[in-house]
VOBA-492125 format. One line per field, with one value per residue: residue number from 1; residue in three letters; x, y, z of N, C-alpha, C, O in turn. Coordinates in steps of 0.2 Angstrom, whole numbers. Atoms other than C-alpha are relative to their C-alpha. Last residue first. Example, Ala and Ser with C-alpha at 12.3 -4.5 7.8 and 13.67 -1.06 7.14 Angstrom:
<sites>
seq <- c(2,1)
type <- c(ser,ala)
neast <- c(-4,4)
nnorth <- c(-6,-6)
nup <- c(-1,0)
caeast <- c(68,62)
canorth <- c(-5,-22)
caup <- c(36,39)
ceast <- c(-4,4)
cnorth <- c(5,6)
cup <- c(3,0)
oeast <- c(-1,9)
onorth <- c(11,5)
oup <- c(4,3)
</sites>
This chain:
<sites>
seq <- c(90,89,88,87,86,85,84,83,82,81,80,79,78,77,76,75,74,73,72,71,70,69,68,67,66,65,64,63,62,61,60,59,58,57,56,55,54,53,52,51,50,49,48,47,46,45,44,43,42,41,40,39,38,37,36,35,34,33,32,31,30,29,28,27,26,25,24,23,22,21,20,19,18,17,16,15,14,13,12,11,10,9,8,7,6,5,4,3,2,1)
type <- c(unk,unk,unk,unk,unk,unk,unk,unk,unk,unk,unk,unk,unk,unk,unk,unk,unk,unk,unk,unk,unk,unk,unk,unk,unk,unk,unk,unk,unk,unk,unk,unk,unk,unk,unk,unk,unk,unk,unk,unk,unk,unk,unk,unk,unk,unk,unk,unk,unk,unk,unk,unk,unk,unk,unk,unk,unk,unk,unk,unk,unk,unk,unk,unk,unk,unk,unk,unk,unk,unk,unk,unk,unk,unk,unk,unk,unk,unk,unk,unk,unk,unk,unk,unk,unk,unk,unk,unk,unk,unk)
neast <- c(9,3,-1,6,8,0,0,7,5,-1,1,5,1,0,-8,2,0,-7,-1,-8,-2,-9,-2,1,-4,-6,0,-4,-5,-5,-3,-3,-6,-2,5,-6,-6,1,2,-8,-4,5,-3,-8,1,7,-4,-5,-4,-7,-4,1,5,-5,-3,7,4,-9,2,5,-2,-5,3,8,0,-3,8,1,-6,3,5,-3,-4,9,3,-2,-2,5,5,-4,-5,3,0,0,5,5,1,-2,-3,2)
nnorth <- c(-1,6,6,0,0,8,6,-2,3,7,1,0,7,6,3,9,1,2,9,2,3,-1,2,-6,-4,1,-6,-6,-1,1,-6,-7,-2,-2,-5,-4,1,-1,-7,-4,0,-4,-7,-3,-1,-8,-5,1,3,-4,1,-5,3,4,-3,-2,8,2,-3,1,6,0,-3,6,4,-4,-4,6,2,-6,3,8,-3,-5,4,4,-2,-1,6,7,-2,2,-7,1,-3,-1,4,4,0,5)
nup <- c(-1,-6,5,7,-4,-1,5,3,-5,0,6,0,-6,1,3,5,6,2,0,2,-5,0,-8,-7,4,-2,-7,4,0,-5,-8,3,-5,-8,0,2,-3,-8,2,-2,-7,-8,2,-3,-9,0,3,-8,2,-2,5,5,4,1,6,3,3,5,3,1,6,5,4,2,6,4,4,1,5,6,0,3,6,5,3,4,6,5,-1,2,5,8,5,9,4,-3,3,8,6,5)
caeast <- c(54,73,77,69,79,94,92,86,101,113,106,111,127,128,123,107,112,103,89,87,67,65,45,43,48,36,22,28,26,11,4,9,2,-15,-13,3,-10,-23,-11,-4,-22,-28,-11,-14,-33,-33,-17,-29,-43,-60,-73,-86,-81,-64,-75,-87,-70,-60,-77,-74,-58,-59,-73,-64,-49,-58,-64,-47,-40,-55,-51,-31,-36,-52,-37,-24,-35,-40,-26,-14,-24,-38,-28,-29,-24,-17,0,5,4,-10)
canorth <- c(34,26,38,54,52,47,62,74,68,74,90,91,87,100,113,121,138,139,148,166,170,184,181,186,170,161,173,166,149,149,160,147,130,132,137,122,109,116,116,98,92,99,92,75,76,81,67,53,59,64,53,52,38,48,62,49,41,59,62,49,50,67,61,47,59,72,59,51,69,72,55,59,76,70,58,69,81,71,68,80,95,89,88,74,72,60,58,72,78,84)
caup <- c(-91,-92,-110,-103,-85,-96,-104,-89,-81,-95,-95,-79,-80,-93,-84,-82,-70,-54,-51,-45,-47,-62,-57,-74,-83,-70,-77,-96,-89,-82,-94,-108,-98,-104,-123,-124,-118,-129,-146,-139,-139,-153,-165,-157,-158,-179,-182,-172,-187,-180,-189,-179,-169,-163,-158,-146,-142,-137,-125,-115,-116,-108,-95,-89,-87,-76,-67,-62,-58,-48,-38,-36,-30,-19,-13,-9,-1,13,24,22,18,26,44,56,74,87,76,73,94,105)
ceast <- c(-2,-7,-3,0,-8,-4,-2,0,-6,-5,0,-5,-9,-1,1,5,0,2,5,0,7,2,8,1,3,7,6,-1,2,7,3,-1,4,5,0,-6,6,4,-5,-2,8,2,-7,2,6,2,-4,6,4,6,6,2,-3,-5,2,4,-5,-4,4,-4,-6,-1,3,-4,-5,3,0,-8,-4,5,-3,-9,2,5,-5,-5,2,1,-5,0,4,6,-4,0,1,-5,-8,-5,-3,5)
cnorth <- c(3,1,-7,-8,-2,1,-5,-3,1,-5,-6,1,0,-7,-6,0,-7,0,0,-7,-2,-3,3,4,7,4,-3,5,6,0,-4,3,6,-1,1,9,8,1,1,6,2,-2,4,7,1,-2,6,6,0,-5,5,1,2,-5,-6,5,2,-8,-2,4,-2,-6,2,3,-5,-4,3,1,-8,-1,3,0,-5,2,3,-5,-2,2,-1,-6,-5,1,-4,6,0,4,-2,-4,-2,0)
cup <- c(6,-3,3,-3,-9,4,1,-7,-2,4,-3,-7,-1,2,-5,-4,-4,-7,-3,0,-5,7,2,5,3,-1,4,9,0,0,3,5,-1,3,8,5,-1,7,8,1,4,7,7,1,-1,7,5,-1,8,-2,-1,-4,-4,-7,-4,-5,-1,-5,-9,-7,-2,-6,-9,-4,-4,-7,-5,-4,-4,-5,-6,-3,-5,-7,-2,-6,-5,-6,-5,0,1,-1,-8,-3,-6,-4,3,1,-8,-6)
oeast <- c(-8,-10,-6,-5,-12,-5,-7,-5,-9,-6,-4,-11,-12,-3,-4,6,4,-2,7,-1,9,6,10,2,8,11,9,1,8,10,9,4,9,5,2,-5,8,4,-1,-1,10,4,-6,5,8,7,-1,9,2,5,9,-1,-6,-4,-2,0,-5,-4,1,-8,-7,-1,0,-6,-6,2,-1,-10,-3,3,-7,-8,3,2,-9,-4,0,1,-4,4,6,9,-4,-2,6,-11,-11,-11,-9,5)
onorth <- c(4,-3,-11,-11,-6,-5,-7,-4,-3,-11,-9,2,-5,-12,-9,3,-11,-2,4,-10,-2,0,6,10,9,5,1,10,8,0,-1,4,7,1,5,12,11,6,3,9,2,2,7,10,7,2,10,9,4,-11,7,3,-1,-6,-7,5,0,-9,-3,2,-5,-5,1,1,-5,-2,1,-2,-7,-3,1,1,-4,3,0,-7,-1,-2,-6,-11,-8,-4,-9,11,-2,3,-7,-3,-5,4)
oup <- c(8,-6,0,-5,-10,7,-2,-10,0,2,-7,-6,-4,-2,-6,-9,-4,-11,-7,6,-10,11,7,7,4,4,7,11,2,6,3,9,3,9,12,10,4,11,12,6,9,11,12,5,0,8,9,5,12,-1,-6,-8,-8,-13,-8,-10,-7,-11,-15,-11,-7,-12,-14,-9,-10,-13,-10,-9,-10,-10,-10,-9,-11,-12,-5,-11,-10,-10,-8,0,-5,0,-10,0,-9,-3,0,-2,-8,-11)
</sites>
């Protein structure tokens, strides 16, 4: 039975329960954010809690990546440059 005869969750299903929870997930967030917002949260007050969050849960993963002492390449200029004009397109 080749590829194209069978299916897999993982590369069939999963994309779209992950796209669909991702999509909920946000609905809820904004959902929430507008019900603070109408209360009389300042748009300053979310920004700073929402970066401060953001920062709180991607910190271990960076600092266990850090750890890892995986060999990656050196970040050159070039490259640094590409990550400009990647920043500046969008």
């Amino acid at each position: 039975m080749g590829r194209a005869d069978s299916w897999s969750w993982m590369d069939d299903v999963l994309p779209f329960v992950a796209m669909f929870t991702v999509t909920c997930l946000d609905m809820g967030v904004l959902t929430i954010v507008k019900a603070a917002m109408n209360d009389g949260m300042g748009s300053l007050a979310y920004v700073v809690y929402h970066n401060a969050l953001g920062t709180l849960i991607l910190l271990p993963f960076f600092v266990v990546h850090i750890l890892k002492k995986v060999d990656r390449p050196p970040l050159t200029l070039r490259i640094v440059f590409r990550f400009f004009i990647l920043g500046l397109i969008g």
